[in-house]
C-alpha angles and dihedrals in degrees: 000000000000116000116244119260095168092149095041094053089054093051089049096048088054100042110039147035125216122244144171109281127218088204122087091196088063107030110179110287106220096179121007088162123147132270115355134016124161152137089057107193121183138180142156114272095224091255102078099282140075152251129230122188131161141137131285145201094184093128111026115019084213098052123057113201121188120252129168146181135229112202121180128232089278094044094254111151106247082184138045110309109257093033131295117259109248116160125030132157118197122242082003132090122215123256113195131350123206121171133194124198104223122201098257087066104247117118130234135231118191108176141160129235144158143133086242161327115322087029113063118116127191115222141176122203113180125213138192127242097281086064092253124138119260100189129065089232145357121284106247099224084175154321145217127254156145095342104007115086103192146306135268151172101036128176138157145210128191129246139171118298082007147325146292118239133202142212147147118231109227106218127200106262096043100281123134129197118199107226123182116205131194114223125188130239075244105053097259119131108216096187082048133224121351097007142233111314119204119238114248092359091126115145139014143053110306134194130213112218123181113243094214090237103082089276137099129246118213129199129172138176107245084217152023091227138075113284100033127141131252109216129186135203123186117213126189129222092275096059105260139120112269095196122046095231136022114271127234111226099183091043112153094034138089088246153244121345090202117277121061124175122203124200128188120240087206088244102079103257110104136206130212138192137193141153106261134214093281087040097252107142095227125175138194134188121230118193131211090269096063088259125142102225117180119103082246131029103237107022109211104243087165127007093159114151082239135104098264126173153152104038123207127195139194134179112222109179106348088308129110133232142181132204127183143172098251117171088207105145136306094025117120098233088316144009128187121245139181152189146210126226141211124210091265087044101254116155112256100200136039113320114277087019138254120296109258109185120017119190142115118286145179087201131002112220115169133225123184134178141175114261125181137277086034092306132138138192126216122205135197138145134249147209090233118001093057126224101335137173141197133201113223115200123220092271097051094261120135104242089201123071090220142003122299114221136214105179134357123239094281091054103044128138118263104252104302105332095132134104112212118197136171120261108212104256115070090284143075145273124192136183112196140178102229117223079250093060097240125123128254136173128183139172119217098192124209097283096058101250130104122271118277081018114128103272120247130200118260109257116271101258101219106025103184119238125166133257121224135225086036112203095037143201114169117009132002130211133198126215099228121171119272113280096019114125126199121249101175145347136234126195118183113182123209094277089052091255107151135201124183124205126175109251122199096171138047101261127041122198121261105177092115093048124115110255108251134073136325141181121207130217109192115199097201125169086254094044160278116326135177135218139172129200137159116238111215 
């Protein structure tokens, strides 16, 4: 638990305003409270900032309230330093928080509260932008009774006119019932109390992803153990099943090794990843008709004969790509890798992907979000290096000649409580909760560097070096810069033919190799680098 500053936090909303900071050793602090704060949820406000809410035990240890924070484009606090107060029940402590930006521009809270089973209720409030309340009273979405203990798991997306919201009724007896609402930009239910529960859909962690088509598509987990299923139903914006049956989205596989991560194409149609029973990271597209449609289902993302896990996906610029946490060496416990995708889900670049983000972890835990130009940037943290990124540009090459970083060491996020998001112009924005419990939040723009930091030139991405002996036989041998270290390897013969090995020295073997000319490009932790050589 947090010490009490009390005094110190009053002088500090009077005195200062947060802003984005260009020092990793002292990232923004959005809430450094005392005691609890947790369920941090963040998300963009539609005008070039962002929203912050969770849930806090800043006044009462037993009784969690809601507060958030609104910080503009350049970080600075639009509400009370340390978060505004903006749910709180009496007597009661708050369970679980999910908002929804809807396109009027309010903001929606759904939360669950309650003193105890059988009387738990599940409620959404909106506010503007000042963080003030617009309706007379919260919507009730649902509440507990005779033989419903309580509520859990939910979670929201926006949609025209509103949002959907999801939740999973708790029975007496252990049973648990997925159910979706729609909720108005004014408050009104049109499906009524208590929603539209999908058939079959009993038991693990759901999302909510727009269909592109003014429905909700709904996808769960059927377990909390290795080898479950993941199931879809599509609804439609009155409130009825769209497909005749749940769809099984990892149909044609042993199943799910626990996480799974979904990401929307924009036309509807959505792709999801996970680590399956053998540890592959595998992946499948389902369409808006229920239809796996991918040539293969699943389609391999990663089949290296390496420890990989938690995958992550983005869509830049209508492409897709994948990221995951994968010990192959010479990783120090986990690097981050990643892949890029075609529409029918073929690799684009070398089999099992480039190595993305190499330092040393406890444990690796991936971010990934869309950039621009096609671009992407991958996050993890570090042991030693803190809470870093890296752009990677369209042809797997780093844009940056080193790391960006969010955090140090001190500062960095609690396993993998952050929520990273675009920011709009070609960088990164992240919300984390500290091992400390306190609340951060940092940009790395475009350039790789923090927000209000001198702007630096993005890396050139095939600085020439030679290769010697040139011409080769047996072995060749580049001359990098001191310190950088390869990552990968390139070879692209004279008819533009390319093969990729991973590389962990200077020099790489070319015995086997065809006689004729090459050209190198050398993926190194400093950068991207370019030889030719002729192989005799």
């Amino acid at each position: 638990m947090k010490p009490f500053l009390l005094p110190w936090l009053l002088l500090m909303a009077c005195s200062t305003t947060a802003q984005w900071s260009s020092d990793p050793a002292a990232p923004l602090a959005v809430c450094i409270a005392p005691n609890d704060q947790t369920s941090l949820r963040a998300l963009p406000d539609g005008s070039g900032g962002w929203y912050a809410f969770w849930i806090d035990k800043r006044t009462n240890i037993e009784i969690g309230e809601i507060y958030g924070q609104h910080l503009d484009e350049d970080g600075n606090a639009l509400w009370t330093a340390n978060g505004k107060l903006l749910i709180s029940v009496p007597d009661t402590s708050i369970k679980e928080l999910a908002p929804a930006v809807l396109d009027n521009g309010h903001v929606l809270i759904n939360y669950i509260h309650g003193p105890s089973v059988f009387k738990v209720s599940l409620h959404a409030m909106a506010f503007d932008a000042a963080g003030d309340p617009v309706w007379a009273q919260p919507t009730v979405l649902d509440e507990a009774g005779t033989t419903m203990l309580g509520f859990d798991q939910v979670t929201a997306i926006n949609t025209g006119g509103g949002a959907y919201v999801g939740w999973y009724d708790n029975f007496f007896g252990g049973s648990n019932l997925l159910n979706v609402s729609r909720i108005n930009n004014d408050g009104s239910l049109p499906w009524g109390s208590g929603g539209h529960d999908i058939e079959l859909a009993y038991y693990g962690p759901f999302e909510l992803h727009d269909d592109d088509e003014d429905g909700v598509m709904v996808q769960w987990r059927t377990g909390n153990g290795t080898g479950a299923a993941l199931m879809a139903m599509r609804v439609n914006g009155l409130g009825a099943d769209l497909w005749s049956d749940n769809v099984q989205v990892s149909a044609n596989n042993d199943g799910l090794n626990y996480g799974f991560h979904t990401v929307g194409t924009g036309l509807g149609a959505q792709i999801t990843a996970w680590r399956d029973v053998p540890g592959n990271i595998v992946m499948t597209r389902l369409d808006t008709s229920g239809a796996l449609n991918y040539p293969s289902t699943p389609m391999p993302v990663c089949t290296y004969t390496s420890y990989h896990d938690l995958p992550k996906l983005a869509m830049s610029d209508g492409t897709l790509f994948a990221a995951w946490a994968d010990n192959r060496p010479p990783a120090a416990n986990g690097d981050v890798y990643l892949q890029k995708f075609n529409a029918d889900g073929a690799p684009q670049w070398t089999v099992d992907g480039l190595a993305a983000v190499h330092i040393s972890t406890n444990y690796t835990t991936p971010g990934l979000v869309a950039s621009d130009e096609g671009a992407v940037i991958v996050m993890t943290d570090g042991n030693v290096d803190g809470y870093v990124a890296m752009r990677v540009l369209p042809d797997g090459t780093p844009a940056w000649p080193g790391l960006g970083t969010f955090c140090t060491f001190d500062f960095r996020p609690f396993y993998d409580e952050r929520i990273e998001m675009p920011d709009g112009d070609g960088g990164v924005v992240s919300f984390w909760r500290s091992w400390s419990g306190d609340l951060h939040a940092a940009r790395v723009m475009r350039t790789g560097v923090a927000a209000g930091s001198a702007s630096i030139n993005e890396v050139d991405r095939l600085v020439t070096i030679a290769a010697y002996p040139n011409p080769a036989q047996d072995r060749i041998s580049f001359n990098l810069p001191a310190g950088a270290r390869p990552l990968s390897v390139e070879l692209i013969n004279a008819l533009g033919i390319s093969t990729t090995e991973i590389a962990q020295a200077s020099s790489i073997s070319v015995e086997k190799l065809a006689a004729g000319a090459y050209t190198v490009h050398i993926r190194t932790s400093d950068g991207c680098f370019t030889a030719r050589f002729i192989k005799r």
